[in-house]
C-alpha positions as CSV (number, residue, x, y, z in Angstrom):
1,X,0.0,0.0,0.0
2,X,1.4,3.7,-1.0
3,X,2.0,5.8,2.2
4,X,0.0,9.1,1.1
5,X,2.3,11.1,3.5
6,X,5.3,9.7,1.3
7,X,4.3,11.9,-1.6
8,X,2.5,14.5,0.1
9,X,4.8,17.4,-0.6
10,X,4.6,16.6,-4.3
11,X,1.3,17.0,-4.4
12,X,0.6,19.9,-2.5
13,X,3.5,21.6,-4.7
14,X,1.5,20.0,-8.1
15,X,-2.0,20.9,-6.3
16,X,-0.9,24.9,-5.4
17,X,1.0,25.7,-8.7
18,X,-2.2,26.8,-10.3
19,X,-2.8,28.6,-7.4
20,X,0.3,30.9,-7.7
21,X,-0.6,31.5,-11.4
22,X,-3.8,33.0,-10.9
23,X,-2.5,35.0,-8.4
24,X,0.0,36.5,-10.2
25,X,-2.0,37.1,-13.4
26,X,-3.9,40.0,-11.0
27,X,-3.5,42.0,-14.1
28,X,-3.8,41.0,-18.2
29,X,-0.1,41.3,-19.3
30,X,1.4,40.8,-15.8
31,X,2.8,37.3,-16.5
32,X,5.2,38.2,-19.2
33,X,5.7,41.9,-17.6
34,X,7.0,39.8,-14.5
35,X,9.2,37.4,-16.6
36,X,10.8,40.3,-18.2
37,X,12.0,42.4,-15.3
38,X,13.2,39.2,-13.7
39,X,15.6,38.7,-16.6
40,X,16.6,42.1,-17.2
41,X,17.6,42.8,-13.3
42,X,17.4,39.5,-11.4
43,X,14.9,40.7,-9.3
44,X,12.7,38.0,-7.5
45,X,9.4,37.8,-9.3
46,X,7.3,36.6,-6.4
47,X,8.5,39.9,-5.1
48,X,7.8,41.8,-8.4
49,X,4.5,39.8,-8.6
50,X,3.7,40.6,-5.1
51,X,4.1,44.9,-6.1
52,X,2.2,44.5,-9.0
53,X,-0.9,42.5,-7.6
54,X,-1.3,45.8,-4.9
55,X,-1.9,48.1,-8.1
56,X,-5.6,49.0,-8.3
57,X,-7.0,50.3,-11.6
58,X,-8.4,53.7,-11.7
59,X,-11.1,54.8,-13.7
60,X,-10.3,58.6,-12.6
61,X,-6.9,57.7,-14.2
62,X,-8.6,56.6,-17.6
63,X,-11.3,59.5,-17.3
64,X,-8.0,62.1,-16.8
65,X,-6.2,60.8,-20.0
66,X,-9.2,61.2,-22.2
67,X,-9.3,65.1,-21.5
68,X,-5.9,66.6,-21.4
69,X,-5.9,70.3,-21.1
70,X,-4.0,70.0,-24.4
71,X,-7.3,69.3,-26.3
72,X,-8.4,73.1,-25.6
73,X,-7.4,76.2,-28.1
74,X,-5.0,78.3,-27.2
75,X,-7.4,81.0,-26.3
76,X,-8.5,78.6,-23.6
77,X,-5.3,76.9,-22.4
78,X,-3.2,80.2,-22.6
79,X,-5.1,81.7,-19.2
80,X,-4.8,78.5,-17.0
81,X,-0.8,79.0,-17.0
82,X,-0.1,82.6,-17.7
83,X,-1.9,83.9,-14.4
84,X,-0.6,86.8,-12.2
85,X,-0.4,84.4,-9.3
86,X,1.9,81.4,-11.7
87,X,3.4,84.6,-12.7
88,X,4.5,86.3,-9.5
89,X,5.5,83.0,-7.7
90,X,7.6,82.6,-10.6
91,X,9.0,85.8,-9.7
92,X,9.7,85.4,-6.0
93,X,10.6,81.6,-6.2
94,X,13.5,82.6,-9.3
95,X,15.1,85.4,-6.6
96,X,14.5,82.8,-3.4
97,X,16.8,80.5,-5.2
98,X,19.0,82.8,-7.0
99,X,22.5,81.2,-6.9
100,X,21.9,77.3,-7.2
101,X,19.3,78.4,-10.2
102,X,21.9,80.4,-12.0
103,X,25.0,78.2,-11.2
104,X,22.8,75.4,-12.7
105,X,22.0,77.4,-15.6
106,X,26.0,78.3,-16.2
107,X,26.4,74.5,-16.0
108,X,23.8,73.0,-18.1
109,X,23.9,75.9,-20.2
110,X,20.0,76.8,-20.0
111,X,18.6,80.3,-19.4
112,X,17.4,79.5,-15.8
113,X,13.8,80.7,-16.1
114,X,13.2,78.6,-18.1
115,X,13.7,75.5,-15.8
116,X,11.3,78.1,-13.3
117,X,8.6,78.1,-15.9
118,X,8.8,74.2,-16.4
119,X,7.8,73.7,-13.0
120,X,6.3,76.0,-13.0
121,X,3.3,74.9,-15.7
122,X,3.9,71.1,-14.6
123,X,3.6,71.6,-10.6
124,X,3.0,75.2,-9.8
125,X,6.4,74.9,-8.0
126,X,6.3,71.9,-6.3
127,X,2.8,72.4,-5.1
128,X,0.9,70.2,-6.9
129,X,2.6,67.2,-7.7
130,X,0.0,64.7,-8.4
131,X,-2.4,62.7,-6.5
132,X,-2.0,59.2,-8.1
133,X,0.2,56.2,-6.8
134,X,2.6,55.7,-9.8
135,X,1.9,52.2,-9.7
136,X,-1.2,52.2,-10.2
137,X,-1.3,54.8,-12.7
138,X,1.1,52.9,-14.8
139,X,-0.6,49.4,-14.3
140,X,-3.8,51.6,-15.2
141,X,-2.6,52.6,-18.6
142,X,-0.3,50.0,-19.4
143,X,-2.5,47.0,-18.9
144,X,-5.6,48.5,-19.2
145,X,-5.6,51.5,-22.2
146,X,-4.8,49.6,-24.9
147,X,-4.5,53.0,-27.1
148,X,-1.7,54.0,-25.6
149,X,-0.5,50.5,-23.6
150,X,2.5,50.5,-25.5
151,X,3.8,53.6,-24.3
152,X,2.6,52.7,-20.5
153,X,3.6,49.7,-20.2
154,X,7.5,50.8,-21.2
155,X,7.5,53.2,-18.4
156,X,6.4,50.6,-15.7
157,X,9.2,48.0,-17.2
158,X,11.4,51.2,-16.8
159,X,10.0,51.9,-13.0
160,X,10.6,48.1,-11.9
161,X,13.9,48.2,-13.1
162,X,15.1,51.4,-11.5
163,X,17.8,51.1,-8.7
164,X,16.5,52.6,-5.5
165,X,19.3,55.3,-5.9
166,X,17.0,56.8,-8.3
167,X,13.5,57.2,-6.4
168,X,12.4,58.9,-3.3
169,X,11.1,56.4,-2.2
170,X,9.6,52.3,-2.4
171,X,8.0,52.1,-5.5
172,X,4.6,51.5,-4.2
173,X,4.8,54.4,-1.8
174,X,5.3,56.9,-4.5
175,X,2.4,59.4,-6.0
176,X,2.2,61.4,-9.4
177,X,0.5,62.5,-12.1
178,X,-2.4,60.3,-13.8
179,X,0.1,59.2,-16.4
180,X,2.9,58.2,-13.6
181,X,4.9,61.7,-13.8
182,X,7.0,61.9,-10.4
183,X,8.3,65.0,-8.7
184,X,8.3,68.9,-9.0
185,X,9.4,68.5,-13.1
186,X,6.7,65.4,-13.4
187,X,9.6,62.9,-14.6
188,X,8.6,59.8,-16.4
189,X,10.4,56.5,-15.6
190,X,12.6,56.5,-19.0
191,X,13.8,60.4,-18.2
192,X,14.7,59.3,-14.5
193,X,16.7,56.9,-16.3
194,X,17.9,58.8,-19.1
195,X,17.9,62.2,-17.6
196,X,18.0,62.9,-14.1
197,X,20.8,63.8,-12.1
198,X,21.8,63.5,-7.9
199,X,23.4,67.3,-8.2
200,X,23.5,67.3,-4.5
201,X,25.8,64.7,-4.2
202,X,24.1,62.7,-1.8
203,X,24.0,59.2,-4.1
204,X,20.1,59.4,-4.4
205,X,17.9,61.4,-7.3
206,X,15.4,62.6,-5.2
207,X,13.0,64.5,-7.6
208,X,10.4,65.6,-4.9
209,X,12.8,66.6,-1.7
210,X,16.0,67.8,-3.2
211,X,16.1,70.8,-4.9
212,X,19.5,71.2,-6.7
213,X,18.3,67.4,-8.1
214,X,15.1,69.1,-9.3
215,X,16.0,71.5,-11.4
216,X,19.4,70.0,-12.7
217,X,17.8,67.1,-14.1
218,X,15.4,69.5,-16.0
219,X,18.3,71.8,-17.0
220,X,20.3,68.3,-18.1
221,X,16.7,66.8,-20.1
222,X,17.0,70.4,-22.1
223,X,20.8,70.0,-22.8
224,X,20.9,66.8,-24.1
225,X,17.7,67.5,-26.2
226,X,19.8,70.4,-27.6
227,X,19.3,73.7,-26.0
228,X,21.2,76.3,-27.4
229,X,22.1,78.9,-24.9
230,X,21.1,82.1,-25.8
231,X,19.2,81.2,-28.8
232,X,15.4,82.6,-29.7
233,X,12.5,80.3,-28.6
234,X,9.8,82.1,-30.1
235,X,8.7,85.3,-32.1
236,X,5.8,86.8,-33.5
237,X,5.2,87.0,-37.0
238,X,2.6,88.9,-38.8
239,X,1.1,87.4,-42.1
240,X,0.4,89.7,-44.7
241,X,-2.9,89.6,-47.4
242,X,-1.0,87.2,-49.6
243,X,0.5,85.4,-47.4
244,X,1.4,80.9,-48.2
245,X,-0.7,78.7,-46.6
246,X,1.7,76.1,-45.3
247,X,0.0,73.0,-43.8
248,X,0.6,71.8,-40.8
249,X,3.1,72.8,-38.5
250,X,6.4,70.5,-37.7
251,X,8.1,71.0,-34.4
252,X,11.2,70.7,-35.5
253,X,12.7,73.8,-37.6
254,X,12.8,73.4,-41.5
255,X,12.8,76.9,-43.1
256,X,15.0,80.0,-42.9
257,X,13.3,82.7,-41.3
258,X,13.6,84.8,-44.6
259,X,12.5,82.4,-46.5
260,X,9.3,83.0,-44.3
261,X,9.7,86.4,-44.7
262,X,9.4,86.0,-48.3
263,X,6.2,84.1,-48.2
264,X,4.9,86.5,-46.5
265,X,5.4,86.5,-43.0
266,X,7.4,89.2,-40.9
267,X,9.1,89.3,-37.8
268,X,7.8,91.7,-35.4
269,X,10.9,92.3,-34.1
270,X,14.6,91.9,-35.2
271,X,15.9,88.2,-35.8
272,X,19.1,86.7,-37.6
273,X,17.1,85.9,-41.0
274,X,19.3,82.8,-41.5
275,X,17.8,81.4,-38.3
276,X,16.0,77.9,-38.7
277,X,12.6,78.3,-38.0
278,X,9.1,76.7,-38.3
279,X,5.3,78.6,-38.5
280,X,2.8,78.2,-35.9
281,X,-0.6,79.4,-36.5
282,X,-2.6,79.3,-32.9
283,X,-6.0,80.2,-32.3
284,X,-5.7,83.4,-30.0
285,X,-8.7,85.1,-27.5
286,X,-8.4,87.6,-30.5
287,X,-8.4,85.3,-33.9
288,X,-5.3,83.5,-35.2
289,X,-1.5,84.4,-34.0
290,X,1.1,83.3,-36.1
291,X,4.5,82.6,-34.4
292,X,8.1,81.1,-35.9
293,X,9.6,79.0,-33.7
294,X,12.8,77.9,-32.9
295,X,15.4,75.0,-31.8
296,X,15.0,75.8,-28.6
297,X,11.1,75.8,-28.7
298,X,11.5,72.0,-30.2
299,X,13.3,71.2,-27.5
300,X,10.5,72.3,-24.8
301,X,8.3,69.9,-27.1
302,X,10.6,67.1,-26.6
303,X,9.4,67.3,-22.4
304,X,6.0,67.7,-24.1
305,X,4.8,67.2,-27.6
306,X,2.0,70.3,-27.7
307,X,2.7,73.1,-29.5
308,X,0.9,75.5,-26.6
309,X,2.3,74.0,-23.8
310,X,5.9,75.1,-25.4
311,X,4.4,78.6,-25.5
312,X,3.1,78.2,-22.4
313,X,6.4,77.2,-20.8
314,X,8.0,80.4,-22.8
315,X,5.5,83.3,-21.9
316,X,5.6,82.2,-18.4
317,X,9.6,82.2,-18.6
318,X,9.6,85.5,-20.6
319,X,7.4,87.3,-17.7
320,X,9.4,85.9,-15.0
321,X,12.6,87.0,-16.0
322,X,10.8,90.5,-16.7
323,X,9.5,90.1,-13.6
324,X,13.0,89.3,-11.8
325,X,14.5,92.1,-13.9
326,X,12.1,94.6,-12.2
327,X,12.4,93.6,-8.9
328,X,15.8,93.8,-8.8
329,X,15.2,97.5,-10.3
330,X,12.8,98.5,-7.6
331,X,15.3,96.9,-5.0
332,X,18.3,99.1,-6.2
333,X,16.3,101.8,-6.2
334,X,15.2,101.8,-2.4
């Protein structure tokens, strides 16, 4: 007669193996998600499977993605960043932080309100920083929004693999933006990867507590996207009667700024007319505003592909360094 105790652990090891599957399959795409992390880093996928099975899905996530601000006109979206109070606290935060802004901008090479106006428009200077539990906003969007899953599910591989150097905190502790941005500049995973940098010197990126990290991981994303120092952004441009319609706009510069000029376009104000340039035609509170833009304004749309959030992130730049600029006037003159 076979001793049932004999082969017990066997069969409680055959009779729990489905178990574990459906456990781990918590989300559609989890399995293989799992199995590739594990390779890539060595990391333990009962742990990895144990992260991912906490991840709720959101339907305020999916409900936040389908409406982007981004889908207004420009007449719309224009006033929701260009605001007396985004404005001002541009202002006061730029001449708080003075030195480490303008050493970073010396080292990275980028005009420093410009990495003010980037937090600015994404965070409201570290104020509002998101809501959201990365994890689940990622698991959200890259198992369950299969229009952009691709995309999403990159950025959680990306997240899972990421040393702990480079978070502020356990992954499942963190919070963000509906699509999984992180910190003051709303990093995704691959730009914490690719782009961020421990400026303080501490051996941790810490994009929500450490302030030199902030803002020198957004100065380094715009240098290695290209930023020219000192170069033009944007400028307005005036269309005349008989002036060429020419389609869509690109984001990256393909004309010389006189050959614009020649189809009928002119600069409202002096610019090198061999300067690379594209046409922007937005809808304005006041009918259509045409603007060339620059290098330097494809790069903003390299930290975000819309054409007004670019102008966004250059208006509010342009009126806080006015604003800094008369300040310091008033102050000298007390």
């Amino acid at each position: 007669m076979l001793s049932f105790s004999r082969f017990r652990p066997l069969f409680l090891a055959l009779a729990c193996t489905p178990c574990f599957s459906v456990v781990a399959a918590t989300h559609p795409g989890q399995a293989a998600l799992v199995k590739e992390v594990a390779r890539d880093t060595g990391k333990s996928p009962q742990a990895l499977n144990a992260l991912l099975d906490q991840a709720k899905v959101q339907q305020g996530i999916l409900d936040a993605i389908s409406r982007p601000a981004e889908a207004k006109p420009w007449s719309a979206y224009r006033p929701i960043f260009l605001t007396d109070k985004r404005i001002d606290d541009g202002v006061a935060f730029y001449r708080e932080h003075r030195a480490l802004l303008e050493r970073i901008g010396r080292q990275y090479g980028v005009a420093p309100q410009y990495i003010v106006a980037i937090i600015g428009v994404e965070t409201f200077y570290g104020r509002v920083t998101g809501k959201y539990k990365v994890l689940d906003a990622l698991v959200t969007l890259g198992f369950h929004y299969p229009k952009r899953a691709t995309y999403f599910r990159q950025q959680l591989k990306t997240l899972l693999e990421l040393p702990d150097s480079h978070l502020g905190g356990p992954v499942d502790t963190l919070t963000g933006s509906y699509a999984g941005a992180q910190g003051w500049g709303q990093f995704m995973p691959d730009s914490i990867r690719d782009y961020a940098v421990d400026e303080d010197g501490d051996g941790r990126i810490d994009l929500a507590n450490s302030l030199p990290d902030i803002l020198a991981s957004v100065a380094n994303y715009f240098a290695k996207h290209g930023w020219v120092a000192g170069g033009p952004v944007a400028a307005r441009a005036q269309a005349d009667g008989a002036a060429k319609a020419l389609g869509d706009w690109t984001p990256k510069p393909q004309w010389p700024l006189e050959q614009l000029e020649a189809w009928g376009y002119a600069p409202v104000q002096r610019l090198d007319p061999g300067e690379s340039s594209s046409l922007l035609t937005l809808d304005g509170a006041n009918g259509p505003e045409h603007w060339f833009t620059f290098n330097n304004f494809y790069v903003i749309t390299r930290y975000n592909r819309s054409p007004m959030y670019a102008m966004a992130v250059d208006q509010l730049a342009q009126a806080i360094k006015d604003g800094v600029g008369g300040a310091d006037s008033a102050d000298r003159m007390q």
